[in-house]
Backbone and ligand atoms as CSV (ligand in chain L), in Angstrom:
chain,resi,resn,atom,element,x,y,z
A,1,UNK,N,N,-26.165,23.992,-14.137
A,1,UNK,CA,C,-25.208,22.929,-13.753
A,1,UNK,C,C,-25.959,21.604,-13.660
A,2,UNK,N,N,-25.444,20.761,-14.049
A,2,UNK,CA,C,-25.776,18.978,-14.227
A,2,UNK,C,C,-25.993,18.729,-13.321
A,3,UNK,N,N,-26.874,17.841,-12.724
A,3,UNK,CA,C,-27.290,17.064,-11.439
A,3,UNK,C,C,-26.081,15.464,-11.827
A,4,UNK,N,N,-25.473,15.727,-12.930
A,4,UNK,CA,C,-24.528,14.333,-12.985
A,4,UNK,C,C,-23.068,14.848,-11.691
A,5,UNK,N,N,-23.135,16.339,-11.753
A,5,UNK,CA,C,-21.714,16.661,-10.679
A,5,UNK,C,C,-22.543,17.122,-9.270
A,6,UNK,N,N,-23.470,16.729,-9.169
A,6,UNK,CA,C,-24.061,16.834,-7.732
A,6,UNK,C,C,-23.452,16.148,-6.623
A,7,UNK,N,N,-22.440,16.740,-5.926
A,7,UNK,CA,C,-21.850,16.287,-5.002
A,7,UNK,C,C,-22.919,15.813,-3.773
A,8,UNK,N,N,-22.875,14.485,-3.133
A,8,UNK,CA,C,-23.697,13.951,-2.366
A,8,UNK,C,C,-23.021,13.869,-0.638
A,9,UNK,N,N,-22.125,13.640,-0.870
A,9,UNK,CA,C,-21.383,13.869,-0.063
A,9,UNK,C,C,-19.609,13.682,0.020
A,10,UNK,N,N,-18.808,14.161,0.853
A,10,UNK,CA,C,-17.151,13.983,0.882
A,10,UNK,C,C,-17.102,11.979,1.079
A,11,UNK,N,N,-17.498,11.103,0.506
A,11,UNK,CA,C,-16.979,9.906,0.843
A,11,UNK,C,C,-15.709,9.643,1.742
A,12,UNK,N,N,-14.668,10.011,1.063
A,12,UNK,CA,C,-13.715,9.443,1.821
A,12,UNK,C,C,-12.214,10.664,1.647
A,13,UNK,N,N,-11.183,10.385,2.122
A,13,UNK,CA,C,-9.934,11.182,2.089
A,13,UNK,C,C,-9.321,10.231,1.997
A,14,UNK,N,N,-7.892,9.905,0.489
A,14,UNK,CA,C,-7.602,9.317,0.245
A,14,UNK,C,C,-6.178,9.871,1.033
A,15,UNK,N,N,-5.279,8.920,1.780
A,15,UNK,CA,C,-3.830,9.245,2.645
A,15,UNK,C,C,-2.677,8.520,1.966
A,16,UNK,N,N,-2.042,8.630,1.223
A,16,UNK,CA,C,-0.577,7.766,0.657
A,16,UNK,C,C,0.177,7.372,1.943
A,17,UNK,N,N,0.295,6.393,2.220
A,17,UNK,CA,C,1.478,6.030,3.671
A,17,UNK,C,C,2.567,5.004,2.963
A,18,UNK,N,N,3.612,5.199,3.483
A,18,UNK,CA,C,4.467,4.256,3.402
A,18,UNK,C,C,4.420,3.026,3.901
A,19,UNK,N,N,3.857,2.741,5.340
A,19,UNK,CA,C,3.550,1.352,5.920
A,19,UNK,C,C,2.218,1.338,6.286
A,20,UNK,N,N,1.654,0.413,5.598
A,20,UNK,CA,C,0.214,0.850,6.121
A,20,UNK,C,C,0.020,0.343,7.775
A,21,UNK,N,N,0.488,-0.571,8.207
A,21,UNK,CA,C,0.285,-1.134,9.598
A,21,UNK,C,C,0.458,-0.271,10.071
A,22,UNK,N,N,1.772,0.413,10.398
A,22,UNK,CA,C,1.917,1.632,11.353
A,22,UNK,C,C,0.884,2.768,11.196
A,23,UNK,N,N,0.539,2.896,10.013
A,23,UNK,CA,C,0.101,4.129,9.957
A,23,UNK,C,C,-1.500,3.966,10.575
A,24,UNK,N,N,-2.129,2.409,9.987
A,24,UNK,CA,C,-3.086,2.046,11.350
A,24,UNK,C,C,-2.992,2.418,12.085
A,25,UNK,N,N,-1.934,1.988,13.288
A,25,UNK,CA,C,-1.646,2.029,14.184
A,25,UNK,C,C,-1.935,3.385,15.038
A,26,UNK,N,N,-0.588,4.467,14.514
A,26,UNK,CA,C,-0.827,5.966,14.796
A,26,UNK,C,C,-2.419,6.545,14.159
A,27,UNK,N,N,-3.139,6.029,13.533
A,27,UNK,CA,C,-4.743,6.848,13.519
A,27,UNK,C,C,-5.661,6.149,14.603
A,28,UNK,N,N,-4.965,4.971,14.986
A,28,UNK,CA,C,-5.846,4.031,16.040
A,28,UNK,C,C,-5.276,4.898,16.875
A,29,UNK,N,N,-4.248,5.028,17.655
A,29,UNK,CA,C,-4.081,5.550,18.667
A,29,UNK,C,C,-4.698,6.954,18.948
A,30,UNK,N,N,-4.652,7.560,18.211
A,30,UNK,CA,C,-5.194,8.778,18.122
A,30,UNK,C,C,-6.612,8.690,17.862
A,31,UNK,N,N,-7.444,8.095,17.182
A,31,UNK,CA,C,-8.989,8.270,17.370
A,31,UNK,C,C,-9.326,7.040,17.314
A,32,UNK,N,N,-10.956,7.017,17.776
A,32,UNK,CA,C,-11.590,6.007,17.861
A,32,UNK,C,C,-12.484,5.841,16.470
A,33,UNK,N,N,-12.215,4.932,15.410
A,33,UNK,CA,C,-13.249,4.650,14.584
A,33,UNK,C,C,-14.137,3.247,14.359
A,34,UNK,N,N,-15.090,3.797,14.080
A,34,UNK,CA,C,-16.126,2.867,14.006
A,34,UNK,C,C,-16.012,1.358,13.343
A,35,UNK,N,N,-15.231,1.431,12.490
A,35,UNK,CA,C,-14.140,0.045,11.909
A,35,UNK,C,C,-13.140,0.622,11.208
A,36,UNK,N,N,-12.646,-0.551,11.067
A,36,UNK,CA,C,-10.700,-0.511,10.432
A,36,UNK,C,C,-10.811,-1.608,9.665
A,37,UNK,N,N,-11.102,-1.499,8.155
A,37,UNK,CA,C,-10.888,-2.522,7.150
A,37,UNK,C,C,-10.436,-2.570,6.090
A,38,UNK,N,N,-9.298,-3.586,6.284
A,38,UNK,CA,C,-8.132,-3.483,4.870
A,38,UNK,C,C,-8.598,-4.473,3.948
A,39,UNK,N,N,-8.305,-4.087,2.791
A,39,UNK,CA,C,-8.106,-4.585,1.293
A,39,UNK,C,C,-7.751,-4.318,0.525
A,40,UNK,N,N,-7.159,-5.476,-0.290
A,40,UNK,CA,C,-6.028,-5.646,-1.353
A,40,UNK,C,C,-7.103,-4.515,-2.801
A,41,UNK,N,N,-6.701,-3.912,-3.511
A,41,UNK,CA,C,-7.248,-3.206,-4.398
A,41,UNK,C,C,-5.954,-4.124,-5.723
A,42,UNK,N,N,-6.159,-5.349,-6.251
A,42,UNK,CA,C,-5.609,-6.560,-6.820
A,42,UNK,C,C,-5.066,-5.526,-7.613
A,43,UNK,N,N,-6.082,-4.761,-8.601
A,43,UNK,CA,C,-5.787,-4.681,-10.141
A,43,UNK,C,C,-4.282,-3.385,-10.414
A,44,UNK,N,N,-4.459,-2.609,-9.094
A,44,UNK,CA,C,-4.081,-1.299,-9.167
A,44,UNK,C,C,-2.380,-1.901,-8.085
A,45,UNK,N,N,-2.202,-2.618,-7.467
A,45,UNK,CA,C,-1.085,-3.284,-6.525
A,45,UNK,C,C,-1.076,-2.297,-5.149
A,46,UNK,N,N,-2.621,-2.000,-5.290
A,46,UNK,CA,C,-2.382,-1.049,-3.411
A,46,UNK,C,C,-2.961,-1.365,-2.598
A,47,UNK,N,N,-2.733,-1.489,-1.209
A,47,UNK,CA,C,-3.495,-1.907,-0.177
A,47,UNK,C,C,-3.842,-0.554,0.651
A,48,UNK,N,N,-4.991,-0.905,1.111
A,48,UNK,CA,C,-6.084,-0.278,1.465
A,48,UNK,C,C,-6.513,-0.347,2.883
A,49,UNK,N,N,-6.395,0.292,4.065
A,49,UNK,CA,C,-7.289,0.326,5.416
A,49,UNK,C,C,-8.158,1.636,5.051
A,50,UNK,N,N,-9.762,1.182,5.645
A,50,UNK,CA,C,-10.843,2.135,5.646
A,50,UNK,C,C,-11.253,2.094,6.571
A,51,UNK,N,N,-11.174,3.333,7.075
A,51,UNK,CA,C,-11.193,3.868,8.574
A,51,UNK,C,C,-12.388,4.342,9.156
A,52,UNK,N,N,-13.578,4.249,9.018
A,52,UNK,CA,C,-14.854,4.733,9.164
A,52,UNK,C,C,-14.804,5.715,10.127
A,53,UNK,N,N,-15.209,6.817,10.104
A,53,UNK,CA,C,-15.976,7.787,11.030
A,53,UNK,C,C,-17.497,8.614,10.388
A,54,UNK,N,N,-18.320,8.281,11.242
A,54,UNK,CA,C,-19.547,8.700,10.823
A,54,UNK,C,C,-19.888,7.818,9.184
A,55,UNK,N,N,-20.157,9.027,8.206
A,55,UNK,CA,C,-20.354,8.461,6.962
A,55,UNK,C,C,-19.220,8.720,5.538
A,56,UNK,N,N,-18.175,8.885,6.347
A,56,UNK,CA,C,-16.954,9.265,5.938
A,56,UNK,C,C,-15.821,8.352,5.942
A,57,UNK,N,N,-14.880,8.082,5.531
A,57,UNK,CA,C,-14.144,7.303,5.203
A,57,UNK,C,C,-12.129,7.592,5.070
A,58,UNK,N,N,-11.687,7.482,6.108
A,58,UNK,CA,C,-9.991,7.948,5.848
A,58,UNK,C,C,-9.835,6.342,4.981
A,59,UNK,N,N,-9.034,6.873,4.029
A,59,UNK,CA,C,-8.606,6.104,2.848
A,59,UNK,C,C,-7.258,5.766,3.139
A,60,UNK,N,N,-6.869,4.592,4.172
A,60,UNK,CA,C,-4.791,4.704,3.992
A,60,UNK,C,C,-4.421,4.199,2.501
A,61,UNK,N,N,-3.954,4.294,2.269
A,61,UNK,CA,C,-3.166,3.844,0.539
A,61,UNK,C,C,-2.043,3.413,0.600
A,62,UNK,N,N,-1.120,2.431,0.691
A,62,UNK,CA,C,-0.072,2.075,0.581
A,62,UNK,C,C,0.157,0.934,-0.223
A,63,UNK,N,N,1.508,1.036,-1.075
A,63,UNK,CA,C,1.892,0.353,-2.648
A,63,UNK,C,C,2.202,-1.221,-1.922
A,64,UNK,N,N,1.635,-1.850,-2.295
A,64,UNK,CA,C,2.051,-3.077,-2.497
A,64,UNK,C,C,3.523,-3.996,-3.354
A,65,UNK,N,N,3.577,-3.254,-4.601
A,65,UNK,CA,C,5.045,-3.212,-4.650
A,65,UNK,C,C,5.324,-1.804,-5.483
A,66,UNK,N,N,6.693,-2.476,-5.957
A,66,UNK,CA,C,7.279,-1.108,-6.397
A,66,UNK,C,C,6.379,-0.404,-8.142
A,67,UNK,N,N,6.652,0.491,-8.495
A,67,UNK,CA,C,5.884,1.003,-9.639
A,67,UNK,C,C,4.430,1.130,-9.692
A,68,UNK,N,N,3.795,1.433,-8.690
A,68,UNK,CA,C,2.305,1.789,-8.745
A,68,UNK,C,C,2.199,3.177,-8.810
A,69,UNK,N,N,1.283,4.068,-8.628
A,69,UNK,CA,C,1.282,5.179,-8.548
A,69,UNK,C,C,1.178,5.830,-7.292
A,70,UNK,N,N,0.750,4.794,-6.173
A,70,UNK,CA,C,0.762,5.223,-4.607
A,70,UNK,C,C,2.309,5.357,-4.455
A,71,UNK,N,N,3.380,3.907,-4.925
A,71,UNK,CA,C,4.686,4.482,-4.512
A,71,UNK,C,C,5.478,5.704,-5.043
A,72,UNK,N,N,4.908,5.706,-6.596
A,72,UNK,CA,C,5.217,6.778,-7.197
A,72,UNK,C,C,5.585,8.527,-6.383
A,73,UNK,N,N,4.148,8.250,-5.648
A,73,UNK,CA,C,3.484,9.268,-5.288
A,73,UNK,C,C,4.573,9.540,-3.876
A,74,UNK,N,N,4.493,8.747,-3.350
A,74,UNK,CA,C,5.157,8.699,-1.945
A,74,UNK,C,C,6.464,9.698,-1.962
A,75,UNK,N,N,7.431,8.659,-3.150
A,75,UNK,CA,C,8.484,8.866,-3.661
A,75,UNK,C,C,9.134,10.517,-3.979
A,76,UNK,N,N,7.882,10.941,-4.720
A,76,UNK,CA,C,7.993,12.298,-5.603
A,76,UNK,C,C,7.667,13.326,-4.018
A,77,UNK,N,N,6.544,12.814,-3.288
A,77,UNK,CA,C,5.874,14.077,-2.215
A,77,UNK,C,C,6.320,13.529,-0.924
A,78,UNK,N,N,6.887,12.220,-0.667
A,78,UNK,CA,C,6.318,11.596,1.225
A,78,UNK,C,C,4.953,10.987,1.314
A,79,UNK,N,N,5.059,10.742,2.651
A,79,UNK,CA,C,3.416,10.433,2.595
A,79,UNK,C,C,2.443,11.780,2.760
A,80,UNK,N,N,0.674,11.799,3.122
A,80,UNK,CA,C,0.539,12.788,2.651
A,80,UNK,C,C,-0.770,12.701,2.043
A,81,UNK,N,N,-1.841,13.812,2.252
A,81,UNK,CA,C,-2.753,14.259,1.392
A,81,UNK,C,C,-2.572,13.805,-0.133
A,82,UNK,N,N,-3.593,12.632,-0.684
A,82,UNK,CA,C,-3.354,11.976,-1.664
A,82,UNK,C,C,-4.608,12.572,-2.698
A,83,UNK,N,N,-5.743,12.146,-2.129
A,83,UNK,CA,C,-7.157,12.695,-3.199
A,83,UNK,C,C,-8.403,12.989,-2.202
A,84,UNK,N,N,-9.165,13.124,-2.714
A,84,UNK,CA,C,-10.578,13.501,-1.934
A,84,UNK,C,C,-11.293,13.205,-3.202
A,85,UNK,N,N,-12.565,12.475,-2.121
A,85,UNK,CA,C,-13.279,11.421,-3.459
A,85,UNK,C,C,-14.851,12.258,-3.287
A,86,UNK,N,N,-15.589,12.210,-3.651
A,86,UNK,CA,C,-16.982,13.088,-4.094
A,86,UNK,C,C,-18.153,12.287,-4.179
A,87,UNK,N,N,-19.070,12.114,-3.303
A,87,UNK,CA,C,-20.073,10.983,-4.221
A,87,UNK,C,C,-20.862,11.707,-4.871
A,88,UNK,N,N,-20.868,10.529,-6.064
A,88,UNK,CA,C,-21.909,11.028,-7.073
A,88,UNK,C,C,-22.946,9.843,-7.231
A,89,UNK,N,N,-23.979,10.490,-8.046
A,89,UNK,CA,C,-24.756,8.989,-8.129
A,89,UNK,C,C,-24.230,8.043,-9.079
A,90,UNK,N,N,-23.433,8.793,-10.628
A,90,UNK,CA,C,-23.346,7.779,-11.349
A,90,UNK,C,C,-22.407,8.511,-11.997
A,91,UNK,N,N,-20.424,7.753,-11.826
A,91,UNK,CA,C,-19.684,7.661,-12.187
A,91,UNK,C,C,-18.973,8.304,-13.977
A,92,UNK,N,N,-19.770,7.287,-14.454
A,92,UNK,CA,C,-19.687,7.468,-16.208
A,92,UNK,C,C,-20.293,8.538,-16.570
A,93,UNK,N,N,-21.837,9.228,-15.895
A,93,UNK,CA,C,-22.321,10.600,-16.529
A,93,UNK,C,C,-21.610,11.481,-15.758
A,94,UNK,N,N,-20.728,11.257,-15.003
A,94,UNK,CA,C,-19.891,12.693,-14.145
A,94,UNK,C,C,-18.778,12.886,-14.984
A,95,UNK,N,N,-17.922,11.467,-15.333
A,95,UNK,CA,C,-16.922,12.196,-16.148
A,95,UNK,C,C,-17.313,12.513,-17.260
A,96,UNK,N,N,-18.084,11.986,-17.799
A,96,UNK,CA,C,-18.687,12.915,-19.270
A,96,UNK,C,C,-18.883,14.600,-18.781
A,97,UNK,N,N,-19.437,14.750,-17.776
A,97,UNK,CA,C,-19.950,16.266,-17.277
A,97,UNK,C,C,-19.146,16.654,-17.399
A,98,UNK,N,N,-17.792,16.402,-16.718
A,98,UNK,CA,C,-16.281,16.966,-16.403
A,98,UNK,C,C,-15.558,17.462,-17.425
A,99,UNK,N,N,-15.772,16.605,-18.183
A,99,UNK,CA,C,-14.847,16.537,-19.592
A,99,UNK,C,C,-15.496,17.341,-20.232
A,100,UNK,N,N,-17.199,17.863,-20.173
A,100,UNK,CA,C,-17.616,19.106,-21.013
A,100,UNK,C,C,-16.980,20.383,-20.102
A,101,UNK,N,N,-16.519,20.173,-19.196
A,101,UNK,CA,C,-16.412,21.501,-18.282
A,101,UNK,C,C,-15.035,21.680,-18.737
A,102,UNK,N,N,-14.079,20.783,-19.596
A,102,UNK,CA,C,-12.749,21.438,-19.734
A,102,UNK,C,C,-12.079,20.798,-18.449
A,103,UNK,N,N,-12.071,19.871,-17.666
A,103,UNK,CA,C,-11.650,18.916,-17.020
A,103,UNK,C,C,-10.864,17.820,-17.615
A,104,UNK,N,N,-9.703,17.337,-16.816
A,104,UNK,CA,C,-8.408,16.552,-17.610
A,104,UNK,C,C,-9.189,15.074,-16.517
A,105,UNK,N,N,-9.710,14.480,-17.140
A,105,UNK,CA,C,-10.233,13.267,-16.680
A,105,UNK,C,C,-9.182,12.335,-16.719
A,106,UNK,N,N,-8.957,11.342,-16.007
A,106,UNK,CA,C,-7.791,10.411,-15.871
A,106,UNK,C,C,-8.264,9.348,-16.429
A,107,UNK,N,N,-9.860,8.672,-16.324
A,107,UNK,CA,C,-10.353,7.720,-16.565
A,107,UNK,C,C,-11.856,7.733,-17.823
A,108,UNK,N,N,-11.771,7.733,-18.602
A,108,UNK,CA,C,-12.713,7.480,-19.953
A,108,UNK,C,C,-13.657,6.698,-19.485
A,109,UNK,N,N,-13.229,5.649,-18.839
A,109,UNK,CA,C,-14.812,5.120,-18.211
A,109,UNK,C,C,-14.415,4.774,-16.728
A,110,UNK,N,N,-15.907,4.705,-16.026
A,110,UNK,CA,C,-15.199,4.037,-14.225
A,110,UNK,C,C,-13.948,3.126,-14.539
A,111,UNK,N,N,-13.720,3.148,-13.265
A,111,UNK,CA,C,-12.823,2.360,-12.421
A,111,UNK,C,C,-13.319,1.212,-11.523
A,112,UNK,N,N,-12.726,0.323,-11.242
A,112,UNK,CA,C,-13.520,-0.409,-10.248
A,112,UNK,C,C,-11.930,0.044,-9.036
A,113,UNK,N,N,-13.109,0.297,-8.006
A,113,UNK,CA,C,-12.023,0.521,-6.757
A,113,UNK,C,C,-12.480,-0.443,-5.880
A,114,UNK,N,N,-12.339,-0.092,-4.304
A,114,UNK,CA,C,-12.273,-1.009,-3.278
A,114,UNK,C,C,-13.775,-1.796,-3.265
A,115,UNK,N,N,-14.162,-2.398,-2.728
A,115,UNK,CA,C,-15.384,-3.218,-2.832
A,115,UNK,C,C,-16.089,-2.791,-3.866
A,116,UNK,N,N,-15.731,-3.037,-5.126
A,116,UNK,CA,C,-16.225,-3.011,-6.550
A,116,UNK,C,C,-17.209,-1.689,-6.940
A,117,UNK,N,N,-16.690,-0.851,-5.974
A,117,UNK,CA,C,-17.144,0.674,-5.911
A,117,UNK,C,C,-16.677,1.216,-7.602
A,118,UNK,N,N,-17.444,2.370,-8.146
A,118,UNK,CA,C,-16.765,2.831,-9.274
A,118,UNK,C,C,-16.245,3.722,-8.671
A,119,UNK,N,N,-15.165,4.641,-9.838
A,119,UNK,CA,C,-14.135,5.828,-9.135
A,119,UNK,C,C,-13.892,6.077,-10.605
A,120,UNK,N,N,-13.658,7.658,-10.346
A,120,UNK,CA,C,-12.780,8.084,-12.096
A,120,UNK,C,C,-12.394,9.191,-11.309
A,121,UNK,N,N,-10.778,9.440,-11.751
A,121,UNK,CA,C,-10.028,10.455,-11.096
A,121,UNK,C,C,-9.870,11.806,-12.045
A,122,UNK,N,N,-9.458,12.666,-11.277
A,122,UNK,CA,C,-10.134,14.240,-11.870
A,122,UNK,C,C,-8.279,14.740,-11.570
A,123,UNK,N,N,-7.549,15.124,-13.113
A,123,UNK,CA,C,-5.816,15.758,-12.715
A,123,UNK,C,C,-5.746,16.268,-11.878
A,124,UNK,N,N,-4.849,16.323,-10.863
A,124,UNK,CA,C,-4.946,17.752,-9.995
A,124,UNK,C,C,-4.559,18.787,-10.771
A,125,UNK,N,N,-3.767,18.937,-11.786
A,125,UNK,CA,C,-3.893,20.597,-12.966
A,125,UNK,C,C,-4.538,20.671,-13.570
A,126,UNK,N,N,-5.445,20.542,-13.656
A,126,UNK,CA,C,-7.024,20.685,-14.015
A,126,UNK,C,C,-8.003,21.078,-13.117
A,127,UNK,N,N,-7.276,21.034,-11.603
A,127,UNK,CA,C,-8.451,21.382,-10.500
A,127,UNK,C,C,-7.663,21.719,-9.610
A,128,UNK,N,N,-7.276,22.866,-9.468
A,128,UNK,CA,C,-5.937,23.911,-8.079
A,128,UNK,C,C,-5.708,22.564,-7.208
A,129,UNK,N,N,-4.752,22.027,-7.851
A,129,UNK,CA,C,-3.900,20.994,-7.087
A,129,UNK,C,C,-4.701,19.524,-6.640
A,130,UNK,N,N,-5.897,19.797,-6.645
A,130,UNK,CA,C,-5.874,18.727,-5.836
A,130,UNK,C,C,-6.545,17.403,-6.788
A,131,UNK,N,N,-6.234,16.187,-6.945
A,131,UNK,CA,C,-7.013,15.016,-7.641
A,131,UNK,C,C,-8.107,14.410,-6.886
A,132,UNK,N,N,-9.305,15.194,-7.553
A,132,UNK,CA,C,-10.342,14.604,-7.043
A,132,UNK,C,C,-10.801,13.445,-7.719
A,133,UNK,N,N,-11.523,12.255,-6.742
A,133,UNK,CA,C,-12.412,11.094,-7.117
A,133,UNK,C,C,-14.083,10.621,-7.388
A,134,UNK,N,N,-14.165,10.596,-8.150
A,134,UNK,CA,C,-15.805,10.715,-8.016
A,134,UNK,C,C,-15.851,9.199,-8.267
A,135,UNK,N,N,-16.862,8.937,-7.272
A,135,UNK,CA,C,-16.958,7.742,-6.249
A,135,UNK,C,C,-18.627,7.602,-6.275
A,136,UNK,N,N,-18.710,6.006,-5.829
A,136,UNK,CA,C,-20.337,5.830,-6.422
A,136,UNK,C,C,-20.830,5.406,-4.841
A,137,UNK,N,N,-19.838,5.093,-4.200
A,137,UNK,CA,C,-20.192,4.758,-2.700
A,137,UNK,C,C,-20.092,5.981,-1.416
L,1,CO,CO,CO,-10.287,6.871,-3.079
């Protein structure tokens, strides 16, 4: 096995919400994290709170407007268990790895995600349900 799919650690858990304020809100109330920082993700129309605990990361996700794939998502499931992201060291040789493994890659080359992090998303029918992210942060 490739040291390109060497999982480094769980980065983050990506959450689809419908409002992101509230949904702040109810994870603030309920735990204490180390920061709470939102941003606009421009290219994709989703906004973003990152919730720090330890070296881990709750991902809120909520659509900025209509037709993205966060509202999409909402729409089709609720809010809800969205992705789980993977660090790797380097983005572009993972999905190449993937794609030799018979993996339905979403992205041909990175992504730029939240603070100009790379990301390339992995189908969830290609991997028992779930869409994983391989993430450079
Ligand atoms: Co993510």
């Amino acid at each position: 096995l490739s040291e390109a799919l060497k999982a480094e650690s769980i980065t983050h858990v990506g959450i689809a919400v419908s409002d992101l304020e509230s949904a702040i809100q109810d994870y603030c109330k309920l735990f204490q994290f180390e920061s709470v920082e939102r941003l606009d993700v421009g290219t994709e129309g989703v906004r973003v709170a990152l919730l720090r605990a330890g070296q881990t990361e709750i991902e809120l996700l909520s659509s900025a407007k209509e037709g993205t794939s966060i509202s999409k998502f909402v729409k089709e499931n609720g809010e809800g268990l969205h992705h789980l992201a993977i660090r790797v060291k380097d983005v572009a040789t993972a999905i190449d790895a993937a794609k030799k493994l018979g993996l339905r890659v979403l992205d041909d080359e990175p992504r730029i995600g939240a603070k100009g992090a790379e990301a390339a998303f992995v189908h969830p029918k290609s991997f028992h349900g779930v869409l994983l992210e391989f993430y450079n942060r």
